[in-house]
C-alpha positions, -999 to +999 in steps of 0.1 A: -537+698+469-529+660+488-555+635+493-550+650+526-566+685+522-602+681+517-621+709+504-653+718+510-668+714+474-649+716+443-667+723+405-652+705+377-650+733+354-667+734+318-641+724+293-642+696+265-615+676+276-631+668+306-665+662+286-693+644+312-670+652+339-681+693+331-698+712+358-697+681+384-694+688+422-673+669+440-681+670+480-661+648+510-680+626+527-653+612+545-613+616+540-613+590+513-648+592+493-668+623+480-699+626+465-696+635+432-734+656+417-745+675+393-774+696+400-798+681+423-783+647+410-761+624+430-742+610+400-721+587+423-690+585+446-655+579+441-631+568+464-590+573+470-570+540+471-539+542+472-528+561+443-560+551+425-594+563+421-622+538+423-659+552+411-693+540+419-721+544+403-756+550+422-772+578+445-767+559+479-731+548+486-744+518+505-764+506+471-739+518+447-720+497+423-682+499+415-682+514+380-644+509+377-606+520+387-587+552+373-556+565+373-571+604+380-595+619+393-610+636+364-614+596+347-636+587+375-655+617+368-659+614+337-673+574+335-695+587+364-711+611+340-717+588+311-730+566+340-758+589+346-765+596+304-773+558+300-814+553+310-825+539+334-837+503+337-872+501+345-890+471+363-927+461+343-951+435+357 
C-alpha cells in the first residue's frame, strides 16, 4: 500500500518483533498523520515526511511533542508505545 492509499484503521498485529508497537491502531486523520491507540488510549500520532516517519507523543496533536524520526512505520510505533509505558509526571503543590 502507498502513502497514498489510506485505510480506514489498520491493527499492528501481535508479534515480538514489533514489541510495544503489538495490537496498536493506526487511524488517518489526515493524508499525512494518523492517530495511532491502543484501547481507549491515544498513544500519539505519527506523520509521513518524505520518506520518513516522524512520531509524537501526546493525546492531542496540537499539544503533542515530537518523540523522534524513523526510517518505518513500525519504528515510530514502537517508541510511541514505550512512550506511553513511562509514568506520568505529576504536578504537587
Amino acid at each position: 500500500m502507498s502513502r497514498t492509499e489510506i485505510p480506514m484503521t489498520m491493527t499492528a498485529p501481535e508479534h515480538p518483533s514489533l514489541g510495544t508497537a503489538s495490537g496498536a491502531v493506526v487511524s488517518p486523520v489526515t493524508a499525512s498523520i494518523f492517530r495511532v491507540t491502543r484501547g481507549d488510549r491515544i498513544l500519539g500520532f505519527v506523520e509521513a515526511v518524505g520518506t520518513d516517519w516522524v512520531g509524537f507523543a501526546g493525546p492531542a496533536l496540537e499539544r503533542s511533542e515530537e518523540i523522534g524520526r524513523y526510517a518505518t512505520l513500525s519504528a515510530a510505533l514502537q517508541d510511541l508505545g514505550g512512550q506511553s509505558e513511562r509514568p506520568a509526571l505529576r504536578l504537587v503543590s
